[in-house]
VEXPA-105033 format. One record per residue (C-alpha): residue in three letters; chain; x, y, z. Coordinates in nm, 3 decimals, decimal comma. Example, Ala and Ser with C-alpha at 12.3 -4.5 7.8 and 13.67 -1.06 7.14 Angstrom:
  residuo  cadena       xx       yy       zz
      ALA       A    1,230   -0,450    0,780
      SER       A    1,367   -0,106    0,714
REM end
This chain:
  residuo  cadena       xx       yy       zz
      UNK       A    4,886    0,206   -3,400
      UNK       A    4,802   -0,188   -3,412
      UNK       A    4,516   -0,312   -3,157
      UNK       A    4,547   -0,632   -3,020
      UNK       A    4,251   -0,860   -3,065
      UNK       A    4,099   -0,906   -2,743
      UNK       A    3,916   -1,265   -2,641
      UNK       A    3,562   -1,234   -2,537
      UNK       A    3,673   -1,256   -2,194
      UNK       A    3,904   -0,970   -2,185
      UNK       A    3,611   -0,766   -2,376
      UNK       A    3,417   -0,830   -2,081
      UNK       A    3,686   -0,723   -1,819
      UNK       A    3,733   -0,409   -2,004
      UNK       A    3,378   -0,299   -2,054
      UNK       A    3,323   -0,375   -1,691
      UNK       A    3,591   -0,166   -1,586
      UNK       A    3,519    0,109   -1,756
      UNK       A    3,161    0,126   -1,688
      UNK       A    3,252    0,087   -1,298
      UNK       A    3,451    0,443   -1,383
      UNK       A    3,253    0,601   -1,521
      UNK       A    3,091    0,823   -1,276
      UNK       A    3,476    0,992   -1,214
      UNK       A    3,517    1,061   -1,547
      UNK       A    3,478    1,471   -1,569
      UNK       A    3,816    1,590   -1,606
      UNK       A    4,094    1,611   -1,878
      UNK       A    4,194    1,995   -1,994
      UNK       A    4,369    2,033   -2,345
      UNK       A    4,572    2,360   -2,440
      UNK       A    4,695    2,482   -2,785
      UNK       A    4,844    2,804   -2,806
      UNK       A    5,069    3,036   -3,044
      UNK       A    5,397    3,057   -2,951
      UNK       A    5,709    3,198   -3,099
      UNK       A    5,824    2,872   -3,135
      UNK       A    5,508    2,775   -3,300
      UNK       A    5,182    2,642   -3,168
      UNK       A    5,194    2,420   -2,906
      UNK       A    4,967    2,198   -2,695
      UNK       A    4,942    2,088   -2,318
      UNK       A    4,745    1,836   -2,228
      UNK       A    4,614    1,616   -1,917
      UNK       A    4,487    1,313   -1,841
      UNK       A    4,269    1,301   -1,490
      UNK       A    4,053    1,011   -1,395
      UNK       A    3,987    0,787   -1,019
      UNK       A    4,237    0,608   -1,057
      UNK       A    4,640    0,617   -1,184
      UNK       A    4,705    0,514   -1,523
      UNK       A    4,914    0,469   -1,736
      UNK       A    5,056    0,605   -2,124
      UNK       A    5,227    0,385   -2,410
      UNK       A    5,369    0,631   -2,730
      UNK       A    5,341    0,417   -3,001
      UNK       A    5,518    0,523   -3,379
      UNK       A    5,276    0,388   -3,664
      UNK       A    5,500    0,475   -3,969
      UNK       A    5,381    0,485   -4,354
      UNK       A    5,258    0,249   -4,541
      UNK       A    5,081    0,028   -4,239
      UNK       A    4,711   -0,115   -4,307
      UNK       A    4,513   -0,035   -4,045
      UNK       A    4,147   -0,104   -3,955
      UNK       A    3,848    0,016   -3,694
      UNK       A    3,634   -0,229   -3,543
      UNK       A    3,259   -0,062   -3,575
      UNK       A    3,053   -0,348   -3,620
      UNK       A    2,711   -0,133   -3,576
      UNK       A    2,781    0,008   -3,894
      UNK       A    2,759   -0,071   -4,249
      UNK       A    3,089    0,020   -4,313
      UNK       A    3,395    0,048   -4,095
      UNK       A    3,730    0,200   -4,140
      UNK       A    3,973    0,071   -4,302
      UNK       A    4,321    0,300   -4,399
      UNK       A    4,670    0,250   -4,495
      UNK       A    4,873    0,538   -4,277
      UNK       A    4,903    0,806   -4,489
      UNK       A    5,163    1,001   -4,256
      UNK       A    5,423    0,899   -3,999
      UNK       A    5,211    0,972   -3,635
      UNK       A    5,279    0,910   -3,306
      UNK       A    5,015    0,819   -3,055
      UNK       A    4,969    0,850   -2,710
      UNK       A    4,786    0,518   -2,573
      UNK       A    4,628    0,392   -2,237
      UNK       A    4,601    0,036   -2,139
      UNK       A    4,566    0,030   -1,771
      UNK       A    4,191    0,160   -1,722
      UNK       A    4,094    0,225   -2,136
      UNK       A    4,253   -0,109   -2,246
      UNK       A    4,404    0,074   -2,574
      UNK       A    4,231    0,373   -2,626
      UNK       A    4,461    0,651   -2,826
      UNK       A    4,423    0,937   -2,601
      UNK       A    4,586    1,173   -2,806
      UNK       A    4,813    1,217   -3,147
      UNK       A    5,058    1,393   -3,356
      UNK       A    5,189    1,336   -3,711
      UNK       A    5,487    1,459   -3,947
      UNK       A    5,260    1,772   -4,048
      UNK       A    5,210    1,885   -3,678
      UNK       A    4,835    1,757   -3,715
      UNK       A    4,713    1,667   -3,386
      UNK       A    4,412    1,528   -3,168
      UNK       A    4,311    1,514   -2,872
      UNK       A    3,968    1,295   -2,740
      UNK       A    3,825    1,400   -2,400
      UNK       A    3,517    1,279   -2,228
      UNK       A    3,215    1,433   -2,261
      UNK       A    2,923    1,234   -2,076
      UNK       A    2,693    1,478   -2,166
      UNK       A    2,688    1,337   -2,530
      UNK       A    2,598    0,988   -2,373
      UNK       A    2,213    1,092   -2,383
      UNK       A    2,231    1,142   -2,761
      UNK       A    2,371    0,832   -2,876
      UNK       A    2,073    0,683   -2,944
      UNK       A    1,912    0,912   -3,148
      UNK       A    2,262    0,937   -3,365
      UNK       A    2,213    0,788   -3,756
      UNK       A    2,460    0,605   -3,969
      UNK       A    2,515    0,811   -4,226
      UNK       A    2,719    0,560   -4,466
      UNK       A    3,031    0,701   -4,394
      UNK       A    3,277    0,429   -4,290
      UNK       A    3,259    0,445   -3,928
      UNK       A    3,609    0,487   -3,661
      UNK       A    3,573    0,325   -3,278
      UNK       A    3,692    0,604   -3,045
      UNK       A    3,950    0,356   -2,964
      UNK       A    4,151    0,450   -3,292
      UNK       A    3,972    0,817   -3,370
      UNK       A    4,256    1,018   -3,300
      UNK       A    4,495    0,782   -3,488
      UNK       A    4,330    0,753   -3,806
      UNK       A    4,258    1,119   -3,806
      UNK       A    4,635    1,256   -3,802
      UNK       A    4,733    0,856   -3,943
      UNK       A    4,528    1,025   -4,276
      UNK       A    4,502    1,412   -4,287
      UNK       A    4,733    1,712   -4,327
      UNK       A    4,534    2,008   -4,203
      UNK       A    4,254    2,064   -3,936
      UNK       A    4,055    2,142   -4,238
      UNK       A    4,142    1,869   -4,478
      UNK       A    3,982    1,646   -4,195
      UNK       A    3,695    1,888   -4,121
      UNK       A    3,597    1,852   -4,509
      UNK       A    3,655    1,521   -4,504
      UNK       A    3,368    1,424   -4,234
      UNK       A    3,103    1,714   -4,411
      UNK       A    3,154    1,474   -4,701
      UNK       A    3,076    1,151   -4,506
      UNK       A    3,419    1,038   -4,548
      UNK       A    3,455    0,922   -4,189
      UNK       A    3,227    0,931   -3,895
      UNK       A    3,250    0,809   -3,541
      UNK       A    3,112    0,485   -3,417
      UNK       A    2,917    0,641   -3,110
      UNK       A    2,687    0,302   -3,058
      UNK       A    2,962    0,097   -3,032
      UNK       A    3,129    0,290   -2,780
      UNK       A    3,438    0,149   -2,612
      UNK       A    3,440   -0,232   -2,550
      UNK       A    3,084   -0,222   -2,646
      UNK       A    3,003    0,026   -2,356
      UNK       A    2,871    0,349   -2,475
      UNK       A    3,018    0,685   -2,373
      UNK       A    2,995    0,986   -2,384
      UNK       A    3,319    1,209   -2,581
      UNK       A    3,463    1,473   -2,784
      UNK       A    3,766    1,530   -3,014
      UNK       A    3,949    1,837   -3,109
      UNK       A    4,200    1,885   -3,399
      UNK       A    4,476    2,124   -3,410
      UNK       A    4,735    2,183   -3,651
      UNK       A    5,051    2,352   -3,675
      UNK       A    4,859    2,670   -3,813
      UNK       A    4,656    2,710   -3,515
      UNK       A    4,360    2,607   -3,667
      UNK       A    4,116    2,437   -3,411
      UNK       A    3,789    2,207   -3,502
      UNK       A    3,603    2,052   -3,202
      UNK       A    3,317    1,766   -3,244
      UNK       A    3,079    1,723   -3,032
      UNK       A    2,780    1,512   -3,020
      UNK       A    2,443    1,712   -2,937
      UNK       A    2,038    1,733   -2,876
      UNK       A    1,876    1,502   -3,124
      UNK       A    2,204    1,308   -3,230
      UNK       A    2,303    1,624   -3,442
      UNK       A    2,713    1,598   -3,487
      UNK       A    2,807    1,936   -3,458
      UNK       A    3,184    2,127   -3,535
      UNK       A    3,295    2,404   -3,395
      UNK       A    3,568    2,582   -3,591
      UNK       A    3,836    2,843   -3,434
      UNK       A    4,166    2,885   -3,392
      UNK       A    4,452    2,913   -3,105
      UNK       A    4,317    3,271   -3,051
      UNK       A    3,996    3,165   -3,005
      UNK       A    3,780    2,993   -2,712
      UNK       A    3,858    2,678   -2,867
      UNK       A    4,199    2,689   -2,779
      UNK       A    4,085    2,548   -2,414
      UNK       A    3,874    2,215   -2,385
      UNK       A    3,734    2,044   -2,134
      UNK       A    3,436    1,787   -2,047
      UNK       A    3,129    1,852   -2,002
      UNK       A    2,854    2,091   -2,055
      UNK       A    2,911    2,093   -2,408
      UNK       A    3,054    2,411   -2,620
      UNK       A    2,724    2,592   -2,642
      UNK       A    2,693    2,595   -2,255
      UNK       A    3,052    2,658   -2,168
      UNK       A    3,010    2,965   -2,366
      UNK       A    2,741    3,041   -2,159
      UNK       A    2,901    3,050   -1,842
      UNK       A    3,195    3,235   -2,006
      UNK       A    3,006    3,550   -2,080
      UNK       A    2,889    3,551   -1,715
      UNK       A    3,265    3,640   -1,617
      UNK       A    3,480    3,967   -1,727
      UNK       A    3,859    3,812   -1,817
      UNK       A    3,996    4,162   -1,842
      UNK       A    3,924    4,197   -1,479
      UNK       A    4,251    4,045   -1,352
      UNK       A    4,179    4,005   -0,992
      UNK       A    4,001    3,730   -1,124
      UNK       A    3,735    3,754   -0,817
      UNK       A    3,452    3,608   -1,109
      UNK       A    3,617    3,302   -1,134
      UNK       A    3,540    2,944   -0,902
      UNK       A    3,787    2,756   -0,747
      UNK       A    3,687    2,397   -0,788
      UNK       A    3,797    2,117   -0,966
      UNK       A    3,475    2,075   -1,206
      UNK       A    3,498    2,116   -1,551
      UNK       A    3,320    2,397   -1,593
      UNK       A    3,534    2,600   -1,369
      UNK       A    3,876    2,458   -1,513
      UNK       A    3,760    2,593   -1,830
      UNK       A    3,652    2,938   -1,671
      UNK       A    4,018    2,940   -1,553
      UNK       A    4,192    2,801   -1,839
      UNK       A    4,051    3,101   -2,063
      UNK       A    4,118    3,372   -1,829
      UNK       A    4,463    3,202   -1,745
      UNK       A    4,592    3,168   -2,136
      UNK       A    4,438    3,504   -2,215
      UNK       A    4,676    3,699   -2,035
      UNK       A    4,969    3,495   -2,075
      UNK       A    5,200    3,598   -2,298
      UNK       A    5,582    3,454   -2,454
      UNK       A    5,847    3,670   -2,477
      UNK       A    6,036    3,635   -2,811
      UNK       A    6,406    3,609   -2,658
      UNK       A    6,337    3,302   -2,490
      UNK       A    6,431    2,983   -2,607
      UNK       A    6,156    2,683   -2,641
      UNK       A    6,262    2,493   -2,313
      UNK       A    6,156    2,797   -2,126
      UNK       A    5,832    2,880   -2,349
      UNK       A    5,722    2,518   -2,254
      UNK       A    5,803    2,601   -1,869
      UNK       A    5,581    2,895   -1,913
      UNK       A    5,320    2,724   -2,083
      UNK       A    5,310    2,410   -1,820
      UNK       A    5,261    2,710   -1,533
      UNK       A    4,993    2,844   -1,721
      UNK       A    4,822    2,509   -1,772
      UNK       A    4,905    2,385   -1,405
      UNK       A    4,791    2,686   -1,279
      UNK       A    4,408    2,670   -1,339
      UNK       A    4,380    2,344   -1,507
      UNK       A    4,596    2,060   -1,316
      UNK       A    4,374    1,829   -1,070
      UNK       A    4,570    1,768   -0,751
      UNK       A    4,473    1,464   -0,565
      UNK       A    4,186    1,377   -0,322
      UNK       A    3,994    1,713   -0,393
      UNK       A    3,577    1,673   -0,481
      UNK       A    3,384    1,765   -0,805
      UNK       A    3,084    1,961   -0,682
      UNK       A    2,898    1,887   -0,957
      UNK       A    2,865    1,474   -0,922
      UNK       A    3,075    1,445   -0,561
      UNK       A    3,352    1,237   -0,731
      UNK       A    3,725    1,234   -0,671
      UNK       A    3,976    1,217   -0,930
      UNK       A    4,345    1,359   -1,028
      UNK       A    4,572    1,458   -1,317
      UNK       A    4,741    1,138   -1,349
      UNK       A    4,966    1,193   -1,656
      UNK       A    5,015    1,538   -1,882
      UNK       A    5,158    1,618   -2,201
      UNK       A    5,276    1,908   -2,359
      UNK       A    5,462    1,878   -2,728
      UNK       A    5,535    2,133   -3,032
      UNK       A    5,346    2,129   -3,343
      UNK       A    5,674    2,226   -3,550
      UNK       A    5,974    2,127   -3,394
      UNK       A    5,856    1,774   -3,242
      UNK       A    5,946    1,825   -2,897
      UNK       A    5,706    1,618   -2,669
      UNK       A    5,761    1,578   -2,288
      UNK       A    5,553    1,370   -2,076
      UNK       A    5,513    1,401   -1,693
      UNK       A    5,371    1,142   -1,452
      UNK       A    5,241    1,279   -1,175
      UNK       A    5,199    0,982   -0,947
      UNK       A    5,599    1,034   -0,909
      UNK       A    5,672    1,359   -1,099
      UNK       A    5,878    1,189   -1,323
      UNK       A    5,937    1,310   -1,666
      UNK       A    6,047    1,209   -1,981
      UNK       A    6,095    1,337   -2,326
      UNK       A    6,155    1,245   -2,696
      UNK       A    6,132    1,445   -3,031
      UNK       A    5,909    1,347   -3,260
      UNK       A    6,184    1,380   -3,558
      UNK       A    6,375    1,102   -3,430
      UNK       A    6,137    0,809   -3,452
      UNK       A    6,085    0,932   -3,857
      UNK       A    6,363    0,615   -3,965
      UNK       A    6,141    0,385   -3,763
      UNK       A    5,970    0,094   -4,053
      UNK       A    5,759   -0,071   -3,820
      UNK       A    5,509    0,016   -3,537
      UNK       A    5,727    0,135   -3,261
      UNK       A    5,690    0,203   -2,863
      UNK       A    5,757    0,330   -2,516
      UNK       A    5,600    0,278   -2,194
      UNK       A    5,679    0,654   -2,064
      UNK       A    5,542    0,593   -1,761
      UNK       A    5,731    0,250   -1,686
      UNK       A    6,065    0,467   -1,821
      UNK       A    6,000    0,766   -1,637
      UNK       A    6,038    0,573   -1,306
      UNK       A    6,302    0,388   -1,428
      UNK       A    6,478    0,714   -1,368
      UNK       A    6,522    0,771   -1,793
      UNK       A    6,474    1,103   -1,962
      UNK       A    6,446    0,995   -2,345
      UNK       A    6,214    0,779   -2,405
      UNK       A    6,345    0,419   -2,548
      UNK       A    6,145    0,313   -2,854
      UNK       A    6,141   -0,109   -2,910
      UNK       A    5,874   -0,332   -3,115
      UNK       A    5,523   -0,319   -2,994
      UNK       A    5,417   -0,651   -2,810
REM end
């Protein structure tokens, strides 16, 4: 993933549009689940406003570097494996929403404003420090496993650049990693500045995410409600976070994949189970802050077999690629799926960046 250098102005534009949205910033959902076709993820994109997704092939052998200038050291990495990420330009100006690479490593960063409080109580801790703008890149850009990364940051290998934010606005977010084994580790920033990681797998309650509260109190709220009952009359209706994760759990634990079926119709099942409980229709309210906001764009690709299909929702377009094909590509590669979706194209054209 290369990041344009923006000018000073541009900085300014972005910060200042991003801080205006902030306040409509509680959704996203994220998925990953066990399939017989392997583990697989969903995931969604909701904010106030439409926007937009650019997949973008880094290959081998690129130098790549994070701007954290609070920080005594910031990243710098050569791509270690052949990833693909998913980025946004229209509201985020070039964050990397989510990411997959050649060993079925993937991430996925969320918001969380809940974490915003505890940014200032954060340390440096020496490691060289990743802007969330590139965090998901540089994690499956440089690691295998969920748990080659997970050792990696106890050892102060990397660490995230909370004070620098996004454009030099501060923010509250998570990241989760999942691998092609299932195996789920979620970051969160907590009380005091702590940095703390929960580990699980696709089995466990990690295998939903959402925003905010934070893991602890989601956990919480999930042992208020029985999810064996399945008239489901313990679980809330609205769009909040904290209910789309109530229904997310109850929803994927009693789905299950029959083995005869082939992958197109695993991932139908899966998107039904995801749309189900998770997906924000439009013009609804958040109880919780009084804010409107929709699933704008979704996701949903295979850890093994590098299918990846991406659906707009503004038009319900979709369009598709597999990851295996892009794997001759030299140079940083991309697609505006959105743009090609309503261009009325169902694989995804890859051309150089701009």
């Amino acid at each position: 993933m290369t990041i344009t250098k923006n000018t000073l102005s541009a900085l300014l534009i972005a910060a200042a549009s991003i801080t205006a949205l902030t306040p409509v910033a509680e959704a996203c959902s994220r998925f990953t689940l066990e399939t017989p076709h392997g583990v697989a993820t969903v995931r969604s994109l909701d904010w106030g406003q439409q926007l937009g997704n650019v997949a973008q092939v880094n290959p081998v052998g690129i130098q790549r570097n994070s701007e954290a200038p609070s920080y005594a050291n910031a990243m710098q990495w050569t791509t270690k494996y052949h990833s693909i990420a998913q980025m946004e330009y229209e509201v985020f100006h070039g964050v990397a929403s989510d990411a997959i690479n050649e060993k079925g490593l993937a991430a996925s960063l969320l918001y969380m404003a809940d974490s915003q409080e505890f940014i200032k109580d954060y340390k440096d801790n020496g490691a060289p420090a990743v802007s969330f703008l590139d965090l998901v890149a540089y994690i499956t850009e440089t690691y295998a496993t969920t748990e080659e990364a997970v050792r990696a940051f106890n050892n102060k290998q990397w660490q995230i650049a909370w004070v620098d934010g996004l454009h030099g606005t501060q923010h509250g977010l998570h990241v989760s990693i999942q691998d092609s084994k299932g195996d789920i580790a979620l970051f969160q920033l907590n009380e005091g500045g702590e940095m703390v990681v929960y580990r699980g797998d696709s089995n466990s309650d990690l295998r939903v995410m959402a925003n905010a509260p934070l893991q602890q109190y989601h956990r919480d709220n999930a042992e208020k409600v029985n999810f064996d009952d399945l008239t489901a009359k313990d679980l809330p209706s609205s769009i909040s976070s904290k209910d789309r994760h109530l229904r997310g759990l109850f929803n994927t634990q009693h789905v299950s994949f029959d083995e005869g079926k082939n992958w197109a119709q695993t991932r139908g099942k899966l998107l039904s189970t995801f749309n189900a409980g998770n997906l924000v229709p439009q013009d609804l309210i958040d109880p919780v802050n009084g804010e409107t906001y929709a699933t704008w764009t979704q996701f949903v690709y295979n850890h093994s077999n590098g299918d990846f299909l991406f659906t707009n929702y503004d038009t319900r377009a979709q369009i598709g690629y597999n990851f295996n094909d892009t794997l001759e590509f030299t140079k940083p590669m991309c697609a505006d799926t959105v743009k090609q979706a309503e261009q009325g194209l169902t694989k995804a054209v890859f051309s150089e960046c701009k």
